[in-house]
C-alpha positions in Angstrom: 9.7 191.7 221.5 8.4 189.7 224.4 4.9 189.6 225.4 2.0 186.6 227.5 -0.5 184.6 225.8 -3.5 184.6 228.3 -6.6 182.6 227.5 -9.6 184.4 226.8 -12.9 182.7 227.6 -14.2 184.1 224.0 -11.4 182.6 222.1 -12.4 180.2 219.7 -10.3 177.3 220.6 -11.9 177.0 223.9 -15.6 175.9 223.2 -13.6 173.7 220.1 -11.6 172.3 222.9 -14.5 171.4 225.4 -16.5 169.9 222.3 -13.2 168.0 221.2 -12.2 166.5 224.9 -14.7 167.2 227.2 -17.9 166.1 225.9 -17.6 162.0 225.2 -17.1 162.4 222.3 -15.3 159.3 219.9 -13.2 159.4 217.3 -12.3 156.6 214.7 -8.7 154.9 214.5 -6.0 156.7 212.3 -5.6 153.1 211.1 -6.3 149.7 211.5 -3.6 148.3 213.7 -1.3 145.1 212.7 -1.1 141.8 215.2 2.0 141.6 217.0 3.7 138.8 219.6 4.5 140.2 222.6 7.6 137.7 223.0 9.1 138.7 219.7 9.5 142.9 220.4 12.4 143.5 217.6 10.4 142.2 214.4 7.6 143.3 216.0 8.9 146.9 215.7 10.5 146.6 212.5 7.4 145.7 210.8 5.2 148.4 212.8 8.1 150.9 212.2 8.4 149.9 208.0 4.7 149.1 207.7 2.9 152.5 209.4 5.0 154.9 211.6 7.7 156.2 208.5 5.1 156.9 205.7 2.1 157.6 208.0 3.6 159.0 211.3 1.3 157.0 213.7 2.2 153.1 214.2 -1.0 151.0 215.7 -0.5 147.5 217.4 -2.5 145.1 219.2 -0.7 142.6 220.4 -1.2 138.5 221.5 -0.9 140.0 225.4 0.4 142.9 227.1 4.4 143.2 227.6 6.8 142.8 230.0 8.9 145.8 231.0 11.9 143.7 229.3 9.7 143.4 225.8 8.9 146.8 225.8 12.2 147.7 226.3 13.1 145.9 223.5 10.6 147.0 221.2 11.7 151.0 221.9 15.1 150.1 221.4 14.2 148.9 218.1 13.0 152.8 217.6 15.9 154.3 219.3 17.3 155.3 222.7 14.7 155.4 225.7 14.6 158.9 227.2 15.0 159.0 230.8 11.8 160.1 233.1 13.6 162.7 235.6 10.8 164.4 236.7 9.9 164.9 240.6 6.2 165.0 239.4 6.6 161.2 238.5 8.9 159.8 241.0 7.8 156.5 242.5 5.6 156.0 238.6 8.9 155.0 236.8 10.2 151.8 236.2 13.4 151.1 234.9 14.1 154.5 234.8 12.4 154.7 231.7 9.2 153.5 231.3 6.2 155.8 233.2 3.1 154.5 234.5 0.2 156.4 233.5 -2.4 155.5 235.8 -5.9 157.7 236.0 -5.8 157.1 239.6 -6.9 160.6 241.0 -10.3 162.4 240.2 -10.0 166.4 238.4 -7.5 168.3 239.7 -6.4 171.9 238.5 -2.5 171.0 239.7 -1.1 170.4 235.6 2.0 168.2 237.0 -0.8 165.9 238.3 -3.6 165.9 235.4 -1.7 163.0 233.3 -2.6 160.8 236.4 -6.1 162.1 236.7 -9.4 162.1 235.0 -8.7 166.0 233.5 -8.6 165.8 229.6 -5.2 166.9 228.5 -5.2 169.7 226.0 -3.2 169.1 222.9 0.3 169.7 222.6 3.7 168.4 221.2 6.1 166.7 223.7 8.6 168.4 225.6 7.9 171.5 223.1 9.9 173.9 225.7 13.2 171.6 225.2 16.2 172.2 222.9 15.2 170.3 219.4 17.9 167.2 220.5 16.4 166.9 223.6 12.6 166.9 222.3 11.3 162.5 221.8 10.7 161.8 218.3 8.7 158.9 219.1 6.2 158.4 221.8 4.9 154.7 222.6 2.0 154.0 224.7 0.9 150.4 225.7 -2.3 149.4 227.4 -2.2 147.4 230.4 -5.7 147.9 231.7 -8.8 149.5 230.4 -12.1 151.0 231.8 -15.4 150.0 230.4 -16.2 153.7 228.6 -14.6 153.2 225.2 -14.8 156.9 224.2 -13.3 158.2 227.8 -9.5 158.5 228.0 -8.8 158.3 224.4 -5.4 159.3 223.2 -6.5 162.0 220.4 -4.4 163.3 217.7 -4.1 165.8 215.1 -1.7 166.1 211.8 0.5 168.8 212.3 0.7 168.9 208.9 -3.3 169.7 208.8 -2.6 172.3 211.5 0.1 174.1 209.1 -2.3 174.2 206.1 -5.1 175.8 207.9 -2.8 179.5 208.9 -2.4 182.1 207.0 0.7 182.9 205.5 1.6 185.5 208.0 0.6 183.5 210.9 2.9 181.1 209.8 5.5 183.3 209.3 5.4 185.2 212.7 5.4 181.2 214.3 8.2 180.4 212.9 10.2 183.3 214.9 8.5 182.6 217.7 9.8 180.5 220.8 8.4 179.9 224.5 10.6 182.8 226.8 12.6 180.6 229.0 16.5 179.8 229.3 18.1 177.4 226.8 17.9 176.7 223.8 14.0 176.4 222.8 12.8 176.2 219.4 10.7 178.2 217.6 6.8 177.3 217.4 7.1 176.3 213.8 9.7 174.7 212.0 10.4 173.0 209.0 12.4 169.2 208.5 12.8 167.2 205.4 10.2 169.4 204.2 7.6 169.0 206.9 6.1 171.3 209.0 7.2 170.6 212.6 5.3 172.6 215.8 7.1 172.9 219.3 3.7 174.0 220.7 1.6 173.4 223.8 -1.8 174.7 225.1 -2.1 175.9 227.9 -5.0 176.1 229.0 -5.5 178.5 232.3 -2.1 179.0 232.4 -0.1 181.8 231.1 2.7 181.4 227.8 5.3 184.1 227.8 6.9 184.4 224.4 9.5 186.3 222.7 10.0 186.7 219.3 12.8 187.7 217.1 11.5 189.6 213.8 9.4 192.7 213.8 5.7 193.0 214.4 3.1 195.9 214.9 2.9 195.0 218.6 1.9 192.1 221.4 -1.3 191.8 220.4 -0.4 190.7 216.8 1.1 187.6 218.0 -1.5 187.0 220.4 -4.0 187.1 217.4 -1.5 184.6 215.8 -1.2 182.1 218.8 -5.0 182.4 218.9 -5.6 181.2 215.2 -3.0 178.3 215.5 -4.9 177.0 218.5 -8.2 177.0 216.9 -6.4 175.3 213.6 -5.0 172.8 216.5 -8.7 172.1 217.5 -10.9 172.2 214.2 -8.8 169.9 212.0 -9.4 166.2 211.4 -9.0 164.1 214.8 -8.5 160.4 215.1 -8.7 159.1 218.2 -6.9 155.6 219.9 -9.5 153.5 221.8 -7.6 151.9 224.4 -7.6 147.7 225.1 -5.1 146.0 226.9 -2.0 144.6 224.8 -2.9 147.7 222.4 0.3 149.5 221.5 0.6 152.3 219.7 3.6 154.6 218.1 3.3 158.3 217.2 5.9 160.3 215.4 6.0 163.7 217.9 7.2 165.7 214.5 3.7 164.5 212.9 1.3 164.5 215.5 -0.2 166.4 218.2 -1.8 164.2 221.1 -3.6 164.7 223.9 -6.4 163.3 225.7 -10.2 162.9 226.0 -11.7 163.2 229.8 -11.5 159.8 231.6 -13.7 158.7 234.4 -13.4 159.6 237.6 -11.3 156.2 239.5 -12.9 153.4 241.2 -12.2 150.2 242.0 -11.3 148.0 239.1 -11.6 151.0 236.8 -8.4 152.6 236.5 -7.1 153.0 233.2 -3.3 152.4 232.8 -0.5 152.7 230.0 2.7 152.4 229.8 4.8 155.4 228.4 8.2 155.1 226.5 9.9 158.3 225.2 12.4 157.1 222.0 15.3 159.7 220.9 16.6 158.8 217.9 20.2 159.7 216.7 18.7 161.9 213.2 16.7 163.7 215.6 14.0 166.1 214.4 
């Protein structure tokens, strides 16, 4: 069966999302984050990596100073093997082929290959949940170079997949996890399972259309529609932690633990553009 997801303004995830991202809200750190040297990126990242990110699933730094490209390079390789940022969307943001430059340089825009660079809040989603399970990041690490002066704007949010899981119903659950995103290659379904976790391959969004296709039997569309529906408003009514950025602030989240996204961030101006830097880390276990 194949069938679209369109947003509804009367589903429930949507006023949960506008009071989640779009209302200034902040949220508290997952955790209090360890002091790190900058000039020392491989123990660095071995104690970040043994201390939070393997039993927690979210690794918090802040470090002496911000990073060179060269340290940072370091530090991911500590986690695994950087992922390459092929895009068009972010051509001339990349350096070292590797490391992206999230800059909130443009006000609001309704183009979603431009929002991560602009003031939008970005609904919440797994990374790269459309791509083959070996291709998908298992760790993505974001490091503050510069902050604005609104501490609850452009927060990095996220939310337990694990919470997300215990919130559906059985069926809904079940249904997910034959579920997958209708596009070529090899995409996984919405919900999987690894080393007894509950891993999502799931994105909102938002205004735009999700074509699905499913491979076990249901009544008709509309019952995976009703199912989509309840796992987004799970997505947006569990527990949310939020990351308040400062420069030399570095953080780690494990994309088979988490969902992140992002709270609305001022519109730019001089001296107030808000910038991370962005590694994607493969690792050779995968997911």
């Amino acid at each position: 069966m194949k069938g679209t997801f369109r947003e509804r303004p009367d589903h429930p995830h949507v006023a949960l999302r506008d009071r989640l991202l779009d209302q200034g809200r902040g949220y508290d750190l997952p955790l209090t984050p360890l002091p790190g040297r900058a000039d020392a990126p491989w123990e660095t990242a071995r104690a970040v990596l043994d201390a939070q990110v393997r039993p927690h699933g979210i690794g918090l730094l802040d470090l002496d100073r911000v990073m060179s490209n060269e340290e940072f390079l370091a530090f991911g390789a500590v986690l695994g093997t950087a992922q390459p940022e092929r895009s068009a969307d972010v051509a001339g943001m990349v350096d070292d082929g590797v490391i992206l430059n999230l800059r909130t340089c443009r006000p609001a825009t309704a183009d979603p290959a431009r929002q991560p660079f602009a003031a939008n809040p970005l609904t919440l989603h797994s990374e790269s949940s459309g791509a083959p399970v070996a291709a998908q990041p298992r760790y993505i690490v974001l490091m503050c170079v510069a902050a604005t002066e609104q501490k609850t704007a452009g927060q990095t949010v996220l939310v337990a997949m694990s919470d997300v899981h215990d919130a559906l119903s059985p069926g809904t659950r079940k249904l997910l996890g034959h579920l997958r995103y209708d596009r070529p290659g090899e995409v996984p379904a919405v919900l999987r399972h690894c080393d007894g976790r509950p891993v999502f391959s799931l994105r909102d969004f938002h205004h735009t259309p999700m074509d699905w296709t499913l491979d076990t039997r249901a009544d008709d569309p509309a019952e995976v529609n009703r199912a989509l529906a309840e796992a987004y408003a799970a997505l947006y009514s569990r527990r949310c932690s939020g990351l308040r950025w400062v420069p030399g602030r570095l953080a780690v989240i494990d994309n088979t633990r988490y969902f992140h996204g992002r709270t609305r961030a001022p519109e730019p101006a001089p001296g107030r553009v808000r910038h991370l830097k962005r590694l994607r880390v493969l690792t050779a276990s995968g997911r």
